[in-house]
LOTOR-100249 format. One record per residue (C-alpha): z negated, y, x; residue in three letters. Coordinates in steps of 0.2 Angstrom, whole numbers, padded with zeros to 4 digits, always signed. Layout:
BEGIN
ZYXALA/...
REM end
This chain:
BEGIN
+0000+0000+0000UNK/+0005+0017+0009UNK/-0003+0035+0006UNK/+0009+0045-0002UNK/+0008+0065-0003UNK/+0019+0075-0016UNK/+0022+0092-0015UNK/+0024+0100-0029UNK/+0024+0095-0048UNK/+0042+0097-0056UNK/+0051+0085-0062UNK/+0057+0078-0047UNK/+0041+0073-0039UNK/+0036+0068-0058UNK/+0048+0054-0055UNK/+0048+0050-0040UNK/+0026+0049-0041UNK/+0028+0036-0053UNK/+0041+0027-0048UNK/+0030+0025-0032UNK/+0015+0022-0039UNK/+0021+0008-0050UNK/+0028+0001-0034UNK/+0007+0001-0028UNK/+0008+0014-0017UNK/-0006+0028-0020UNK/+0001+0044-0022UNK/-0009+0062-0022UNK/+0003+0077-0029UNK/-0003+0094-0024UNK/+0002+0110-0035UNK/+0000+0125-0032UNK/-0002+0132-0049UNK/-0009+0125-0063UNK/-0001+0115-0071UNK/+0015+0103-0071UNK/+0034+0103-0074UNK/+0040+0117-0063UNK/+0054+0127-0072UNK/+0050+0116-0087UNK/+0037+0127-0096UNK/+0031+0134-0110UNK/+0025+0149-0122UNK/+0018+0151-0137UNK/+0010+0164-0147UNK/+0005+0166-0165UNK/+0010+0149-0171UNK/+0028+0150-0158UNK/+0032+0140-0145UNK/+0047+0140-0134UNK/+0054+0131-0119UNK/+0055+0143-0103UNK/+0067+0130-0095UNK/+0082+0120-0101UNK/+0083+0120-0122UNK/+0094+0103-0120UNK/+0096+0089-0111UNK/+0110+0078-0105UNK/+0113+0061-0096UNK/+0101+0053-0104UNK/+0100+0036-0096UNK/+0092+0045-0081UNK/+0077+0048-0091UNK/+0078+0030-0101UNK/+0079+0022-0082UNK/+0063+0031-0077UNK/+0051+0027-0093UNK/+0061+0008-0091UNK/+0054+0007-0075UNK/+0037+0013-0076UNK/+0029+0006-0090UNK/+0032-0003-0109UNK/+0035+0013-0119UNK/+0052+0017-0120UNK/+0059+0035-0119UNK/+0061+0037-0135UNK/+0044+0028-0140UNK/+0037+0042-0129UNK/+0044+0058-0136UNK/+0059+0053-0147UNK/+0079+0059-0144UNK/+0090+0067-0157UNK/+0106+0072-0153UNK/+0114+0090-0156UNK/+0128+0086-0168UNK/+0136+0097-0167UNK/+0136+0102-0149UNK/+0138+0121-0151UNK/+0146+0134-0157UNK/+0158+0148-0148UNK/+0161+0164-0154UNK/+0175+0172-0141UNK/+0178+0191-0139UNK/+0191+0191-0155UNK/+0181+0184-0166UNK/+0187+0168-0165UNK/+0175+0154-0171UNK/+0173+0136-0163UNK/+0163+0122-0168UNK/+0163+0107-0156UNK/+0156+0089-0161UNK/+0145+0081-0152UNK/+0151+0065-0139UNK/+0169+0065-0148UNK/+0186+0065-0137UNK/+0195+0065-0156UNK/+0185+0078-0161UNK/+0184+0090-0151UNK/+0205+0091-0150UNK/+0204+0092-0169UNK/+0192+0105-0170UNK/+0202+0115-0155UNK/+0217+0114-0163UNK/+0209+0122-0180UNK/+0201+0136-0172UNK/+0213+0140-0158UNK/+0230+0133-0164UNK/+0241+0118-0163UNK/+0242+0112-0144UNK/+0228+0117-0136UNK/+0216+0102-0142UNK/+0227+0092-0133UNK/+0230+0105-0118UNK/+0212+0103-0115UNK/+0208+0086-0117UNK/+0222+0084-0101UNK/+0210+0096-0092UNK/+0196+0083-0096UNK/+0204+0067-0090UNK/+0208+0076-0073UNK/+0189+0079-0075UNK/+0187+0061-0077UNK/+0196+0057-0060UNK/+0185+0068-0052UNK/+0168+0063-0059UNK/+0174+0043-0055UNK/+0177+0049-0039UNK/+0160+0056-0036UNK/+0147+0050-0047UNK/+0142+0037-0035UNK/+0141+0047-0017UNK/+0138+0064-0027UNK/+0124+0058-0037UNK/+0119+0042-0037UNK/+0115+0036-0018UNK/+0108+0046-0004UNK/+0119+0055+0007UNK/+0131+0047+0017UNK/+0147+0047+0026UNK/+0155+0046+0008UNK/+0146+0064+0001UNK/+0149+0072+0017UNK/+0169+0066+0013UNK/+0166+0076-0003UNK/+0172+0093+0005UNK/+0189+0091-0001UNK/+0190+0094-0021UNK/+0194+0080-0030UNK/+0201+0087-0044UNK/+0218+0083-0045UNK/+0234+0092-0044UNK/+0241+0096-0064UNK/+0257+0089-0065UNK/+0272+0101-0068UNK/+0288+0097-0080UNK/+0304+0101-0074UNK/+0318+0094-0058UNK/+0311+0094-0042UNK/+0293+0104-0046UNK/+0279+0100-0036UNK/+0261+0099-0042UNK/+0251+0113-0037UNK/+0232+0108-0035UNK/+0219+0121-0043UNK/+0206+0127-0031UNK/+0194+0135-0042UNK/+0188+0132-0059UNK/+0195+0148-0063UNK/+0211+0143-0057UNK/+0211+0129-0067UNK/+0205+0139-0083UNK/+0221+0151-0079UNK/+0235+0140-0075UNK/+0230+0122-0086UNK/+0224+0129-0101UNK/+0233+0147-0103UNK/+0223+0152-0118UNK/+0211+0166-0117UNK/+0197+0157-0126UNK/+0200+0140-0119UNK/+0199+0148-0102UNK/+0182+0156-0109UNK/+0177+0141-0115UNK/+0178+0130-0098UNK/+0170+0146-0088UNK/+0156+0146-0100UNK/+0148+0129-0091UNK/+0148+0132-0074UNK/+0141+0151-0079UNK/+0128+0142-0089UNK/+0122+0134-0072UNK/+0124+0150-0063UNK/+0140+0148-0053UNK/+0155+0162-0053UNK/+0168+0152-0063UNK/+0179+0164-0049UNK/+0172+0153-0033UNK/+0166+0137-0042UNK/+0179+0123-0038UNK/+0189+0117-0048UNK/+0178+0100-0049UNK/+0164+0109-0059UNK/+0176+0104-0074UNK/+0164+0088-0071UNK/+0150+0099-0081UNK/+0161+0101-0097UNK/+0168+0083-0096UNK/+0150+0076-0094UNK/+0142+0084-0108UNK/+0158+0081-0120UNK/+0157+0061-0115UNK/+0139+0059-0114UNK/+0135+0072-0127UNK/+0118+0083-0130UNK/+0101+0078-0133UNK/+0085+0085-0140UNK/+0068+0083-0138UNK/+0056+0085-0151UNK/+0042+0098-0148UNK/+0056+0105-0135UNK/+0058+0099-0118UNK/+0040+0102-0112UNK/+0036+0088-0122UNK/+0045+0077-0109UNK/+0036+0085-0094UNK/+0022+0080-0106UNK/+0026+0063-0107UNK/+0033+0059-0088UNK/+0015+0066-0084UNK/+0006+0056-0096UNK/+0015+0040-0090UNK/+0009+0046-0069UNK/-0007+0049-0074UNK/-0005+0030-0084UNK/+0001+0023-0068UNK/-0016+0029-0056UNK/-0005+0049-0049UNK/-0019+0058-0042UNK/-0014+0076-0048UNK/-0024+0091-0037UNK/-0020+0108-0047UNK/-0024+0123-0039UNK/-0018+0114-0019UNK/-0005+0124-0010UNK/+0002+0115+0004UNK/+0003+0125+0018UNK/+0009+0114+0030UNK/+0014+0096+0035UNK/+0004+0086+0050UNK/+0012+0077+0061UNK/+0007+0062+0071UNK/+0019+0050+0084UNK/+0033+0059+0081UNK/+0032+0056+0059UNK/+0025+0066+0043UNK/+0006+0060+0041UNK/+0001+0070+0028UNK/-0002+0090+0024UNK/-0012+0105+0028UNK/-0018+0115+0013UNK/-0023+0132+0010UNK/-0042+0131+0010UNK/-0041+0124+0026UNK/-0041+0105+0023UNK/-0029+0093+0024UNK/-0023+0075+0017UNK/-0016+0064+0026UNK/-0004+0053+0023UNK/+0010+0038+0027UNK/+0025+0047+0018UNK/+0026+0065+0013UNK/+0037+0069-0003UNK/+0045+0088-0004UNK/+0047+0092-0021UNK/+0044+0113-0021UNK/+0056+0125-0019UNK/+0063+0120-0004UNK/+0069+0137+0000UNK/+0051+0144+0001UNK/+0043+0129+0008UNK/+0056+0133+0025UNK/+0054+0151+0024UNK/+0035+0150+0025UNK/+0036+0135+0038UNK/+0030+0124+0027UNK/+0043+0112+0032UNK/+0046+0111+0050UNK/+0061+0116+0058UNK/+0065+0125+0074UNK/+0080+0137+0070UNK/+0088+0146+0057UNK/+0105+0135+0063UNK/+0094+0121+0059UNK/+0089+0124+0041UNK/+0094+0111+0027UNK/+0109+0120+0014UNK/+0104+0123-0003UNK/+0118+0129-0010UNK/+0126+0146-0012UNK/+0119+0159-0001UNK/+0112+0168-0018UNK/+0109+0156-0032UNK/+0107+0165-0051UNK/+0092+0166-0060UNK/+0091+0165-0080UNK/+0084+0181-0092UNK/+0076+0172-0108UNK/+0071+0181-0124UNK/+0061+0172-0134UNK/+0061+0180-0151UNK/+0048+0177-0167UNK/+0059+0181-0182UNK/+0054+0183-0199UNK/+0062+0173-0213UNK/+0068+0154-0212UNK/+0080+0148-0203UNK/+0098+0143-0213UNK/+0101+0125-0216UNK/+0118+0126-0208UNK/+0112+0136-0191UNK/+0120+0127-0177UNK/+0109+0122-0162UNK/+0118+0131-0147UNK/+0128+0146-0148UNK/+0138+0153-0134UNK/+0144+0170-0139UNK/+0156+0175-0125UNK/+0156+0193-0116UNK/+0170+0204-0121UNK/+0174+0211-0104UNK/+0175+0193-0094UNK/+0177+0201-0077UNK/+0165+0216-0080UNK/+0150+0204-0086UNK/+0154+0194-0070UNK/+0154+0208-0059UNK/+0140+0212-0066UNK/+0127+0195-0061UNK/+0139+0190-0047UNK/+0144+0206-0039UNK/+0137+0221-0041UNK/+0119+0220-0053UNK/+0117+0240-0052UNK/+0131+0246-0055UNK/+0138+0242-0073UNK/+0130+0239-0090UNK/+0141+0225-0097UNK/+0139+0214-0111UNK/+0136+0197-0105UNK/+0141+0179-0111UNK/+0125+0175-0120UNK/+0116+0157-0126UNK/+0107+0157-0141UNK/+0096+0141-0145UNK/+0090+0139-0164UNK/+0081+0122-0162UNK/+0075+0116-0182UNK/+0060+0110-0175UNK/+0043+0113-0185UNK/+0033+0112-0168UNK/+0040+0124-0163UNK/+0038+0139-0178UNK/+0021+0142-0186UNK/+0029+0137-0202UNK/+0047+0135-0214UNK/+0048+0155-0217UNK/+0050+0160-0199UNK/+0061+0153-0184UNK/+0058+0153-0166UNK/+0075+0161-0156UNK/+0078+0160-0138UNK/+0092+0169-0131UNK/+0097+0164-0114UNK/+0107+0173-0100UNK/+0114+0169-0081UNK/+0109+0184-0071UNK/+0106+0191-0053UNK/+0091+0186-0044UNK/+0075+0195-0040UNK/+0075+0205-0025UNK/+0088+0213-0012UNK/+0101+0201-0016UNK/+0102+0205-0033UNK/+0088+0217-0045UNK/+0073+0222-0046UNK/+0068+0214-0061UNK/+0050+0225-0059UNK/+0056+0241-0059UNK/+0054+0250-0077UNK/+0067+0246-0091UNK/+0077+0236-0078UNK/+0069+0220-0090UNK/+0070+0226-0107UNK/+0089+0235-0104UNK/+0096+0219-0101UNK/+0086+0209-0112UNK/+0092+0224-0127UNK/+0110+0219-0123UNK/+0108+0201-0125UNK/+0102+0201-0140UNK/+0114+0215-0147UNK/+0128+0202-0140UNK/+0116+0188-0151UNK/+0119+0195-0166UNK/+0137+0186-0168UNK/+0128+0169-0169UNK/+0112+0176-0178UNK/+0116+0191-0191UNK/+0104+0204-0194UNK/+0093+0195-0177UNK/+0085+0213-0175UNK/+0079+0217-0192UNK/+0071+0199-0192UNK/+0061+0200-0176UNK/+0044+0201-0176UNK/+0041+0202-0159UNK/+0048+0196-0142UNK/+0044+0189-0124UNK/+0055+0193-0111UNK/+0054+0182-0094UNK/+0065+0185-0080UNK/+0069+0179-0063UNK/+0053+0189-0055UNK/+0044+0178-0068UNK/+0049+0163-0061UNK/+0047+0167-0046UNK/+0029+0171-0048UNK/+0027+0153-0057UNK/+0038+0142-0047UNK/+0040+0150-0030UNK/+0059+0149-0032UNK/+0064+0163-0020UNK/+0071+0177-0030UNK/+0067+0166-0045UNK/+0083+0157-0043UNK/+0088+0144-0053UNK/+0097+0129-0043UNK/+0112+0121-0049UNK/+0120+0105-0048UNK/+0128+0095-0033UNK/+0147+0100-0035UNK/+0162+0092-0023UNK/+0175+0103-0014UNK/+0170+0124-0009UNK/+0170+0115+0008UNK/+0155+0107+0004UNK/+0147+0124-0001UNK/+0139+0115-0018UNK/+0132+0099-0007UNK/+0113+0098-0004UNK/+0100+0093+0010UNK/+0098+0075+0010UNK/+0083+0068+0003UNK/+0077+0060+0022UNK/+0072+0074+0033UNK/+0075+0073+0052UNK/+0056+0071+0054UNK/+0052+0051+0051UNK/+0040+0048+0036UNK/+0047+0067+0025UNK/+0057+0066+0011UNK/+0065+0081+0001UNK/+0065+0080-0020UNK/+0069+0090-0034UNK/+0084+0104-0038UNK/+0085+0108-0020UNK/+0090+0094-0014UNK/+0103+0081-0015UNK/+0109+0079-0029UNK/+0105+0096-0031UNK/+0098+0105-0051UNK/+0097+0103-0068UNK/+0085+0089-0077UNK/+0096+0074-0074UNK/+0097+0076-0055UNK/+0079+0080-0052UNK/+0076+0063-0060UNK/+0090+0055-0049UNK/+0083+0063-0035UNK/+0065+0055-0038UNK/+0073+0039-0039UNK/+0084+0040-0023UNK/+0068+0044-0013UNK/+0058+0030-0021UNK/+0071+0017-0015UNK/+0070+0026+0002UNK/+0051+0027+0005UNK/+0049+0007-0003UNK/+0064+0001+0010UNK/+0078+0001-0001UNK/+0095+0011+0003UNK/+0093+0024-0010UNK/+0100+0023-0026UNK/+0095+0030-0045UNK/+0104+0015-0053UNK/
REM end
């Protein structure tokens, strides 16, 4: 039985903890706050509650394998699983209105073809079986095995050229998403539509690859979940089933440092001047911080391990109290598009201070009675990819730098909630300096998924750390953010620590 120290309470280091301690290991997480989940929170007032992470979840099966493997219950024995039918709602600068089903090819390219006209069902679905090369080709090396020589390959976009008709025309190959947005699907909206998933997971649709079409393909094959009492309610119940399996939780413990001893990781140095030690030490903070306040060893900043893009996004939430119920035929998820596409991305990509555009909001009306303190009244959270806190993006601090945006995502709300305004009874808004605060995220980003191509740009550290004995978990590692990938990640380091290649299958 080894000693096992976890850095860190998200959900990566949620799985991984009891995945190792159902393999007899004993395993002691540290956390600085107080409480679990990481970017999985919540708030509630007055009867309200409201997730401050992710409203939905996707992939599935990630979940299923970890409560599978850790215990009798099932997943859906432990908090239940609904799916969002339908999937969302678009609502594009024209005034155009699309309704997408949930998990349906067939329907989707029907419901395309009614909203935006004969064709361009179809003209989509082409882009998504390109999609489909791309994710076959990856799945495995990108997100289910450590890193090896075959995610290092992953450089090169795998999304394939679009074939063109005519004698003796040659197949150009997208490089961007944007690209592919522009030249496969022609249409305005459709392009809109494709852009709106990488920008949900705060990527430039301009710079992602072209193989982020993965992210629309994924959630259009493997469809949208929801968790009753909202996603806390899992980080609820992956806590519940560590503490079932003997985790040791320390609240209230901030890791300073990790000991060494022969050359490996044996154990960490906290803040009140102790320390634990340990076989194997787990890295499931932000890794970002942990390297910046040499938490983490590492001798130069050559040497650091890549996160992602230099400046990940963070998210604005307003989570609103509104008076009166919420309509029987309220859709889930709304995306109302920006009006000014390049404006609102100049805007959280380029250049936060100097324009005032309308941005591509997400409007999550979950029909949840946990969630509102009763049928006359319905909890709202409007959701928005902005810049990060601090020099490489706003001061989310300064006066009326909060409640100026938050007042113009709500404005562009009112497309998928009428008369949102006159129905509020009150409002929380939370930006990235909030999460910061609470995760340690620096800048309170938000980091996105593992992604082929950008010349490896989108690829994350891998979970095995120079040092013998240190292993990295979570959204800042391989396979990189977003709740399926930290429970991937958790899995791939449990296999590593117990002897096993690394693998979430």
């Amino acid at each position: 039985m080894a000693r096992i120290a976890v850095i860190g309470a998200g959900m990566g280091s949620l799985a991984a903890a009891a995945r190792l301690a159902i393999g007899g290991h004993r395993v002691v997480v540290h956390e600085r706050s107080a409480t679990y989940g990481g970017g999985v929170g919540r708030v509630e007032r007055d009867g309200f509650a409201f997730d401050t992470g992710p409203g939905l979840l996707l992939l599935p099966a990630v979940q299923r394998d970890l409560f599978v493997k850790t215990g009798r219950e099932s997943l859906e024995q432990s908090v239940g699983l609904a799916q969002a039918d339908p999937a969302a709602r678009h609502v594009f600068a024209d005034g155009t209105d699309l309704t997408l089903p949930n998990a349906s090819r067939s329907g989707v390219i029907e419901a395309l073809d009614g909203a935006l006209g004969a064709g361009n069902g179809e003209r989509w679905s082409e882009v998504m079986l390109r999609a489909r090369e791309a994710w076959e080709a990856t799945r495995r090396p990108l997100l289910e095995d450590a890193v090896s020589g075959a995610t290092a390959a992953l450089r090169e976009d795998p999304y394939p050229a679009a074939g063109k008709r005519g004698l003796l025309r040659r197949a150009a190959r997208a490089r961007t998403l944007s690209a592919v947005a522009d030249g496969e699907l022609r249409d305005p909206r459709l392009a809109a539509l494709l852009e709106s998933y990488p920008l949900d997971y705060g990527l430039d649709p301009r710079t992602a690859p072209a193989s982020a079409t993965v992210l629309a393909y994924v959630e259009q094959t493997f469809g949208v979940w929801y968790v009753p009492g909202g996603l806390r309610a899992l980080a609820d119940a992956v806590y519940a089933r560590c503490l079932a399996r003997k985790v040791e939780f320390r609240f209230g413990a901030e890791v300073t440092g990790v000991l060494e001893k022969d050359g490996r990781a044996a154990g960490v140095e906290l803040a009140d001047g102790g320390t634990a030690e340990a076989d194997f030490v787990v890295a499931g903070a932000p890794l970002p911080a942990l390297y910046r306040d040499h938490v983490l060893p590492w001798e130069s900043e050559d040497e650091l391990p890549d996160w992602g893009p230099r400046h990940p996004r963070g998210v604005l939430t307003v989570h609103m109290a509104l008076r009166g119920a919420r309509p029987a035929d309220a859709v889930h998820r709304t995306v109302v598009h920006a009006p000014d596409r390049e404006r609102a991305l100049t805007w959280a990509f380029d250049s936060p201070g100097t324009t005032d555009a309308v941005p591509t909001v997400t409007v999550l009306r979950p029909d949840d009675p946990a969630l509102r303190p009763d049928d006359g009244h319905e909890a709202v959270t409007v959701r928005v990819t902005v810049p990060p806190h601090g020099r490489a993006g706003l001061d989310w601090t300064a006066p009326g730098a909060a409640d100026a945006a938050a007042e113009r995502a709500v404005a562009a709300a009112e497309a998928a909630v009428p008369g949102l305004r006159e129905r509020e009874l009150w409002r929380i808004v939370r930006t990235p300096a909030d999460t910061e605060r609470e995760t340690g995220a620096p800048g309170g980003s938000v980091p996105a998924p593992a992604l082929a191509g950008a010349h490896g740009s989108l690829l994350r550290s891998p979970n095995a750390d120079a040092l013998p004995g240190l292993y990295r978990v979570g959204g800042w590692a391989h396979p990189g953010g977003g709740l399926p990938h930290a429970g991937m990640s958790g899995a791939i380091v449990a296999d590593l620590i117990m002897g096993g290649p690394g693998g979430s299958r």
